[in-house]
Backbone as CSV, one residue per row, in Angstrom:
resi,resn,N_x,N_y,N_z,CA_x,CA_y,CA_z,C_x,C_y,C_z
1,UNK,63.785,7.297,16.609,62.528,6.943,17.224,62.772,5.842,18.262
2,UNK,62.504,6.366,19.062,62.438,4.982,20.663,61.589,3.882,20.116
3,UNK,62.039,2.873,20.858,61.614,1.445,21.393,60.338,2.238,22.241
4,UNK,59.429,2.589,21.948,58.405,2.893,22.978,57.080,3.316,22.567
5,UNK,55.908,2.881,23.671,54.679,2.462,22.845,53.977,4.017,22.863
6,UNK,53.513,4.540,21.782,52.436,6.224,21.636,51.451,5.972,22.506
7,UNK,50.975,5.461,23.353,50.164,5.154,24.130,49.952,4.814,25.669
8,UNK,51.052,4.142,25.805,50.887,4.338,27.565,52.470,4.961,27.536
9,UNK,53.618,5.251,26.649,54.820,4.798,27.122,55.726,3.883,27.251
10,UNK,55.239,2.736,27.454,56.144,1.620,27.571,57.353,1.333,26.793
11,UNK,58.507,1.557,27.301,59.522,1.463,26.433,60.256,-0.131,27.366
12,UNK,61.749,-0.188,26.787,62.690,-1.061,27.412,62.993,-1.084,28.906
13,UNK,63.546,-2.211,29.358,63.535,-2.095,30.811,65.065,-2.973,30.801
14,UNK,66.075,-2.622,31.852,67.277,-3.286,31.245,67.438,-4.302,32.904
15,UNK,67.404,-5.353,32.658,67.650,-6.724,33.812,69.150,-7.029,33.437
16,UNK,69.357,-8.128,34.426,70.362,-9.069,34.714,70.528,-9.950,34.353
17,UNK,71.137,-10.671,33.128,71.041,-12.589,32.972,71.760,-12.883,34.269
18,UNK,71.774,-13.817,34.745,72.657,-14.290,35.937,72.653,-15.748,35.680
19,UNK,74.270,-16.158,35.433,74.222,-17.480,35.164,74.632,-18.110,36.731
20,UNK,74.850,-19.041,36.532,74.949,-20.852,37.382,76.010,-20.482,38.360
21,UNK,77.062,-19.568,37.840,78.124,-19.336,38.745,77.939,-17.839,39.353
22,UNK,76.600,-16.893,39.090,76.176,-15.857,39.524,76.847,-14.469,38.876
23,UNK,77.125,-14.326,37.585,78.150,-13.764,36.942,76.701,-12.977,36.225
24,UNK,77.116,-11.864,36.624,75.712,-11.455,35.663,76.297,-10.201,34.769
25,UNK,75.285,-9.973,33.768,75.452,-9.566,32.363,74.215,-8.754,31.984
26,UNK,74.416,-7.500,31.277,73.311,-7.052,30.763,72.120,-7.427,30.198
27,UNK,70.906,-7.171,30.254,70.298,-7.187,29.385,69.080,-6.923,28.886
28,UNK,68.760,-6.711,27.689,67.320,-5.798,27.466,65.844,-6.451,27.035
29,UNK,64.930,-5.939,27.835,63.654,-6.410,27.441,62.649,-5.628,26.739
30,UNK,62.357,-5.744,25.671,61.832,-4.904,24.407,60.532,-5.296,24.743
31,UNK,59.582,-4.161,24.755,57.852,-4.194,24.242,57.451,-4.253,23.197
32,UNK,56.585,-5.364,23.107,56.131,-5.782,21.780,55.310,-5.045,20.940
33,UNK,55.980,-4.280,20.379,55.268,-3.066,19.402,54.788,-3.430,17.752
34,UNK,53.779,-3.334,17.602,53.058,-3.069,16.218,52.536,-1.476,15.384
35,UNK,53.190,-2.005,14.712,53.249,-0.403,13.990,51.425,-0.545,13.621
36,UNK,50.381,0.143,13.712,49.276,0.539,13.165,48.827,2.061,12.576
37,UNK,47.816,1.326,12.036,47.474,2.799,10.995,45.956,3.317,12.463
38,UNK,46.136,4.463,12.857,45.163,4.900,13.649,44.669,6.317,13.613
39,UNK,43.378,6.509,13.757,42.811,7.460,13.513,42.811,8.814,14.587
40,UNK,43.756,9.604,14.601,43.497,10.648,15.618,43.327,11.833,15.449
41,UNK,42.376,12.798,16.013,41.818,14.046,16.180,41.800,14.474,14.579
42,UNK,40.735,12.913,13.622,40.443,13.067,12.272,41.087,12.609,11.356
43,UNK,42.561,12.837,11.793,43.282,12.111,10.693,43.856,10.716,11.076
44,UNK,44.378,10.253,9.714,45.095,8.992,9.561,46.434,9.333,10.063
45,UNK,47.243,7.960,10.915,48.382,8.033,11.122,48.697,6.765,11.783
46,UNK,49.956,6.782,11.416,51.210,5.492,11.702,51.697,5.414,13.019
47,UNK,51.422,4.634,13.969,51.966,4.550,15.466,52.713,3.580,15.754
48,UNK,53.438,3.474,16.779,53.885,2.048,16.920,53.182,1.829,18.337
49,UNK,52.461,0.755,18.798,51.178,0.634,19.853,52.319,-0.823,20.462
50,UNK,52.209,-0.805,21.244,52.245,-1.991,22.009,51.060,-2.976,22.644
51,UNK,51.087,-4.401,22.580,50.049,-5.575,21.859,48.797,-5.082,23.088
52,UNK,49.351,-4.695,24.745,48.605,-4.652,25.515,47.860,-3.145,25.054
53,UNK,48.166,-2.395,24.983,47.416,-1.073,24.258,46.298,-1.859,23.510
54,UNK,46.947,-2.369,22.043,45.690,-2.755,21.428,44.389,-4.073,22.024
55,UNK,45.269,-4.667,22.886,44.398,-5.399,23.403,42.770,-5.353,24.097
56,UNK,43.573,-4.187,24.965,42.736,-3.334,25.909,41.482,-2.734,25.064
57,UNK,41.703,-2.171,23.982,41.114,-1.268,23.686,41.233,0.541,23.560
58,UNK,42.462,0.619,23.720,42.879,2.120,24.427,42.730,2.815,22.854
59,UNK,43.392,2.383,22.337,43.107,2.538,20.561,42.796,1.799,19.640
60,UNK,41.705,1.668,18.307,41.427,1.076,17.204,42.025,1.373,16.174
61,UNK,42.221,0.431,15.467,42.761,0.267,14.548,41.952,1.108,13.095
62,UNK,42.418,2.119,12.453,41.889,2.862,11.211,41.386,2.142,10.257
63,UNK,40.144,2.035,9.696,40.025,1.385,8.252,40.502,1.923,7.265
C-alpha cells in the first residue's frame, strides 16, 4: 500500500537537502496521513486520508 492519500492522491515528493558546501542528497517528503473509518457508497471502511482532505471537508469521518 502507497504512502498516498484515497482522496485527492497525494503521495511523496522526493527534494534535495543541500548542505553549506552545496553537496546535495536525497530526500523524501511524506503526507500526513490518518488512517479513518469512513462511510462510502453505505458501507464502513478504513482509508488512509491526508490531514488537508479531512480538513477541507472532502470526507467525514464514520460514527
Amino acid at each position: 500500500m502507497p504512502a498516498q492519500c484515497a482522496i485527492c492522491g497525494k503521495q511523496r515528493r522526493v527534494a534535495n537537502n543541500v548542505s553549506h558546501s552545496n553537496i546535495k542528497t536525497k530526500s523524501q517528503q511524506r503526507p500526513n496521513l490518518q488512517r479513518v473509518h469512513v462511510t462510502i457508497g453505505g458501507s464502513r471502511k478504513r482509508v488512509r486520508v491526508c490531514t488537508r482532505c479531512l480538513r477541507s471537508g472532502f470526507v467525514s469521518k464514520a460514527p
